[in-house]
C-alpha positions as CSV (number, residue, x, y, z in Angstrom):
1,X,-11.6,-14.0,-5.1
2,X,-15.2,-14.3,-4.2
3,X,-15.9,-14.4,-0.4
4,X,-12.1,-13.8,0.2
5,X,-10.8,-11.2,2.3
6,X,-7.9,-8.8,1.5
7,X,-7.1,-9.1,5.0
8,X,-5.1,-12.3,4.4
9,X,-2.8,-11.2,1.8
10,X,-2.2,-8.2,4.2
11,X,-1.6,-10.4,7.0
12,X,0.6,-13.1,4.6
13,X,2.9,-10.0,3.7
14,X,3.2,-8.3,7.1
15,X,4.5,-11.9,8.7
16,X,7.1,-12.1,6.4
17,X,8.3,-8.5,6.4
18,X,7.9,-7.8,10.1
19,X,7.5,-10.5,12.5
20,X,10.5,-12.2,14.4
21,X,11.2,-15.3,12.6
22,X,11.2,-17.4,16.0
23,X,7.3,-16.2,16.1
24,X,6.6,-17.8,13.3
25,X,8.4,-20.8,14.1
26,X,6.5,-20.8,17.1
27,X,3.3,-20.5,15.8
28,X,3.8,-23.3,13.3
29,X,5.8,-26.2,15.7
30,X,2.8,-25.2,18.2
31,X,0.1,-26.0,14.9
32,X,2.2,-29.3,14.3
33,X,1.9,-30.5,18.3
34,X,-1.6,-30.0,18.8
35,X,-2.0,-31.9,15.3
36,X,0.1,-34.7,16.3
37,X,-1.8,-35.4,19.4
38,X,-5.1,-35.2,17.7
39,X,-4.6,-37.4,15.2
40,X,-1.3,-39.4,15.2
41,X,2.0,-38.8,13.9
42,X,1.6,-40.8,10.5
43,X,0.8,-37.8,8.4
44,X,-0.3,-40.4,6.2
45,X,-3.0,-40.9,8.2
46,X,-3.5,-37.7,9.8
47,X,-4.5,-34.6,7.2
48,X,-3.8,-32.3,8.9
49,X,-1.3,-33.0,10.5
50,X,0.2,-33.3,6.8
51,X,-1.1,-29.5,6.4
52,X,0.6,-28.3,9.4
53,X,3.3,-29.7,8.2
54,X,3.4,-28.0,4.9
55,X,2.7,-24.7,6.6
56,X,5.8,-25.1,8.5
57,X,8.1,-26.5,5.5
58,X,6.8,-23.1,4.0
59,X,8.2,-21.3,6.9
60,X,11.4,-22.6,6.6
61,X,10.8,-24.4,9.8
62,X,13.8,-26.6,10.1
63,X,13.1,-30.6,9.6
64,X,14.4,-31.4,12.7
65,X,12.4,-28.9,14.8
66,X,9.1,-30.3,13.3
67,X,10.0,-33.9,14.2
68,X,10.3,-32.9,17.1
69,X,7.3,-31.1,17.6
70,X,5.2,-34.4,16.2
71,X,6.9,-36.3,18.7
72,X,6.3,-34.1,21.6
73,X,2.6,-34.5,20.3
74,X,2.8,-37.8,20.1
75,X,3.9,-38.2,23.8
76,X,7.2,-39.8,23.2
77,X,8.5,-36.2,24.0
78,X,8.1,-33.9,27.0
79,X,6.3,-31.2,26.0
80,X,3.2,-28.4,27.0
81,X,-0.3,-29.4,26.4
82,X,-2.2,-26.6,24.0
83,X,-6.0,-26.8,23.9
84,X,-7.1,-25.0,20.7
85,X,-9.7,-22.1,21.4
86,X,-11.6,-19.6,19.4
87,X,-13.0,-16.0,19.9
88,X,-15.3,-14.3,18.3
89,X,-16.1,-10.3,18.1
90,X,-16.5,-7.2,16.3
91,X,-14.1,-4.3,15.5
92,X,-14.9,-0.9,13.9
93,X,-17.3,-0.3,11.5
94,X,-19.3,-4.0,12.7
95,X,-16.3,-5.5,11.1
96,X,-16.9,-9.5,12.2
97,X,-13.7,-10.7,14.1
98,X,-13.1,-14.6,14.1
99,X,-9.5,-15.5,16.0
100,X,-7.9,-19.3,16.1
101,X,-5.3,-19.8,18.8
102,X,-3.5,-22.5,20.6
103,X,-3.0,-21.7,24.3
104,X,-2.1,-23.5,27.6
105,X,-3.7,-21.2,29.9
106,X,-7.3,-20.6,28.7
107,X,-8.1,-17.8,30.9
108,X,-5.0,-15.8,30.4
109,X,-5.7,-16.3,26.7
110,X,-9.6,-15.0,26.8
111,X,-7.7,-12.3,29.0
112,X,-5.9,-11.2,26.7
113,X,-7.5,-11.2,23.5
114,X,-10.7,-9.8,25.3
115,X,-8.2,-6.7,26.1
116,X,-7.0,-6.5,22.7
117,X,-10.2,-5.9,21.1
118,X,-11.2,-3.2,23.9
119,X,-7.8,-1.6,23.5
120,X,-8.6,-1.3,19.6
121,X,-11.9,-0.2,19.1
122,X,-13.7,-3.8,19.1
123,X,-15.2,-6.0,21.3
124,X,-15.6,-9.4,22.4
125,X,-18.8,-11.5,21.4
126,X,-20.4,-14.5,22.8
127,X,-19.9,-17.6,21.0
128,X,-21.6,-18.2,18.0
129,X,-22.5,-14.6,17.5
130,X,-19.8,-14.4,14.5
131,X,-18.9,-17.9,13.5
132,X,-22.0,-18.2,11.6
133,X,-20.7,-15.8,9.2
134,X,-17.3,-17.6,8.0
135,X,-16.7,-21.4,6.7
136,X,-13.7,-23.7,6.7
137,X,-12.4,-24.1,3.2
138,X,-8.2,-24.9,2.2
139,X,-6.6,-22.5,0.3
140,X,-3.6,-22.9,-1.8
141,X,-1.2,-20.2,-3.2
142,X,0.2,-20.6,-6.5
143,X,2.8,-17.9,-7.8
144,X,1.3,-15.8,-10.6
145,X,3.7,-16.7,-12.9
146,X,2.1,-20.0,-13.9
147,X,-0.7,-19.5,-16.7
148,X,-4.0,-19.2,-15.5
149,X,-5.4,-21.7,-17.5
150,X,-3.2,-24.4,-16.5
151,X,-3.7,-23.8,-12.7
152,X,-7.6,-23.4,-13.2
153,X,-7.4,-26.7,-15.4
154,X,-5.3,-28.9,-12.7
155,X,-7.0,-27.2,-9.9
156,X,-10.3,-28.3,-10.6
157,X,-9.4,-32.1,-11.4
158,X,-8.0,-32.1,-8.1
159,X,-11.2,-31.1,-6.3
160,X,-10.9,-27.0,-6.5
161,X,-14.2,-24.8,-6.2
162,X,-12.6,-21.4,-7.5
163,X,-9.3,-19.6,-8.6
164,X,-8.9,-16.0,-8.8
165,X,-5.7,-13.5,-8.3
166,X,-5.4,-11.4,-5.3
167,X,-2.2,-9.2,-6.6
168,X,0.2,-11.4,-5.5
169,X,-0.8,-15.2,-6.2
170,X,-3.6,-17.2,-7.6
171,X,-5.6,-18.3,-4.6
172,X,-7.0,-21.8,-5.4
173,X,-10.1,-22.6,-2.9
174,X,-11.4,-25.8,-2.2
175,X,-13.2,-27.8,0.7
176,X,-11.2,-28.6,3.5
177,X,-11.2,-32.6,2.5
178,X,-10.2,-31.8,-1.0
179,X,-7.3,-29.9,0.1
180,X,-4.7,-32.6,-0.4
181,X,-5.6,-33.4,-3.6
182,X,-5.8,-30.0,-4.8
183,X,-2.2,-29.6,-3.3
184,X,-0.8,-33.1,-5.0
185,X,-2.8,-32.6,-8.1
186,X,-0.7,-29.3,-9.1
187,X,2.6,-30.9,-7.4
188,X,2.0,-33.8,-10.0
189,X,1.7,-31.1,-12.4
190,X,5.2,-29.3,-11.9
191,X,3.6,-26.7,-9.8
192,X,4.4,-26.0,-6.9
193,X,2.4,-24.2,-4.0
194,X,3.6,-21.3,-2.3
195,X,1.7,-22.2,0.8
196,X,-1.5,-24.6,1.9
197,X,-3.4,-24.3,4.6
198,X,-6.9,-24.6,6.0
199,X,-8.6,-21.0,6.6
200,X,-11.7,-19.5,8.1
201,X,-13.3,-17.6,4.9
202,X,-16.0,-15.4,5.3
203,X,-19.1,-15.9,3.0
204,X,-19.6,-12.5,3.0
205,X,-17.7,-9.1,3.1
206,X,-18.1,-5.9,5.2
207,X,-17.2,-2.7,2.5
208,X,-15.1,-0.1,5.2
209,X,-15.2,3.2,2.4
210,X,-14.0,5.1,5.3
211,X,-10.3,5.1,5.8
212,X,-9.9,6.2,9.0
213,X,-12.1,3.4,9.9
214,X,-10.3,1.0,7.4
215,X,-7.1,1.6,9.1
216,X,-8.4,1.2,13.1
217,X,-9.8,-2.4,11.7
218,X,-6.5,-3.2,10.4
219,X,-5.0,-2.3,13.8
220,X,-7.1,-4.2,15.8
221,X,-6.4,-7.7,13.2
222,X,-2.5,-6.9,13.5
223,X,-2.4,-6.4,17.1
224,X,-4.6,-10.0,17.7
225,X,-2.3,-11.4,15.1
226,X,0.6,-10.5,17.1
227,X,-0.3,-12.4,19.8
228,X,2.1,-15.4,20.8
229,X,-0.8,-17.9,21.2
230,X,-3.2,-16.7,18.1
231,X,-2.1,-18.8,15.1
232,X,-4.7,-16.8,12.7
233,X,-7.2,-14.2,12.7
234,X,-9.6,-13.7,10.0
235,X,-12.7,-10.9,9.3
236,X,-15.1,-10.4,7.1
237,X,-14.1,-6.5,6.1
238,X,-13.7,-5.3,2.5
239,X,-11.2,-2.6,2.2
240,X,-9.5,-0.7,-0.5
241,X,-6.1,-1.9,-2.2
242,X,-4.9,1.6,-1.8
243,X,-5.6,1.5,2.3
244,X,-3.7,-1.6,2.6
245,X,-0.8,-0.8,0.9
246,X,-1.1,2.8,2.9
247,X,-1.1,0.9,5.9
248,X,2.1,-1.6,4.8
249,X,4.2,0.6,4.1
């Protein structure tokens, strides 16, 4: 997929081989709070508040847990405030580093993740100094065993700029406020999405032909990713289908 990077089926894989399933549950009721408070509890109303929803039902966060989340956003529970943040930085090879996280304690965060990247070969920039090389766009998963066609054809009545395989899925792409009717559009249709969500995209990509360099960059994404208060990490490196599934296994 054009402008996508491999990085996020990498990253997709690894969280639902490896990770502790109470991470991800984390991750997703804190996504769900901060949308809450933002914009409301009628996910109606609130996009993305309906997306973080999604994300979690595609978890297998429990209904319960996430109506309690939005109420905790909402104020009508007791819960900890999470200010959204975002870093920027490079990692091997001038690999462009953007990270997304949710914290209550800025400055331990920026600690943190500043130590991260030094730890693993990268380094933290200014903001602004990377940003400028990714966009917001929604991207929707669909399982490759739906024709291609078909998707393509209900994709792009809902609103979809482009549909391409990555190995694993068809990965529909579309603008942020078309990302609900791209999602109902192939619900309507009998197909249904293995996972929504909004993601930073880079509009260009960094080729890493070295694979010892390949494989630090990779470190250095898992290792952010693995933090408890970074709900996504995205770069802009290109790197070969065989060095990812090297670095999988």
């Amino acid at each position: 997929m054009s402008g996508h990077s491999k990085w996020a089926t990498t990253k997709y894989r690894k969280g639902a081989q490896d990770k502790a399933r109470a991470k991800i549950f984390a991750k997703c009721i804190r996504l769900v709070e901060v949308a809450a408070r933002e914009g409301g509890g009628d996910m109606d109303a609130n996009a993305t508040l309906r997306t973080a929803y999604q994300k979690a039902r595609s978890a297998s966060v429990p209904l319960d847990t996430i109506e309690k989340a939005i109420k905790r956003g909402t104020g009508e529970l007791e819960g900890v405030r999470y200010e959204a943040i975002n870093y920027e930085g490079y990692g091997p090879a001038g690999v462009a580093v953007m990270v997304e996280t949710l914290s209550d304690n800025r400055n331990r965060t920026g600690s943190e993740v500043r130590n991260l990247f030094n730890r693993n070969g990268g380094n933290m920039a200014e903001p602004g100094a990377v940003s400028w090389q990714f966009e917001r766009k929604g991207i929707v998963s669909v399982a490759l065993s739906h024709d291609e066609d078909k998707v393509m054809e209900i994709a792009l009545e809902g609103g979809a700029e482009n549909l391409a395989s990555n190995g694993e899925f068809w990965i529909v792409t579309c603008a942020p406020a078309d990302l609900d009717s791209v999602r109902h559009a192939l619900d309507e249709a009998g197909i249904a999405p293995e996972s929504v969500d909004l993601s930073l995209e880079p509009t260009s990509l960094i080729a890493v032909p070295d694979e010892g360099d390949a494989k630090r960059v990779l470190r250095l994404l898992e290792a952010i990713d693995d933090h408890d208060d970074v709900q996504a990490v995205h770069a802009n490196a290109d790197i070969a289908d065989e060095v990812l599934a090297a670095f999988e296994g």
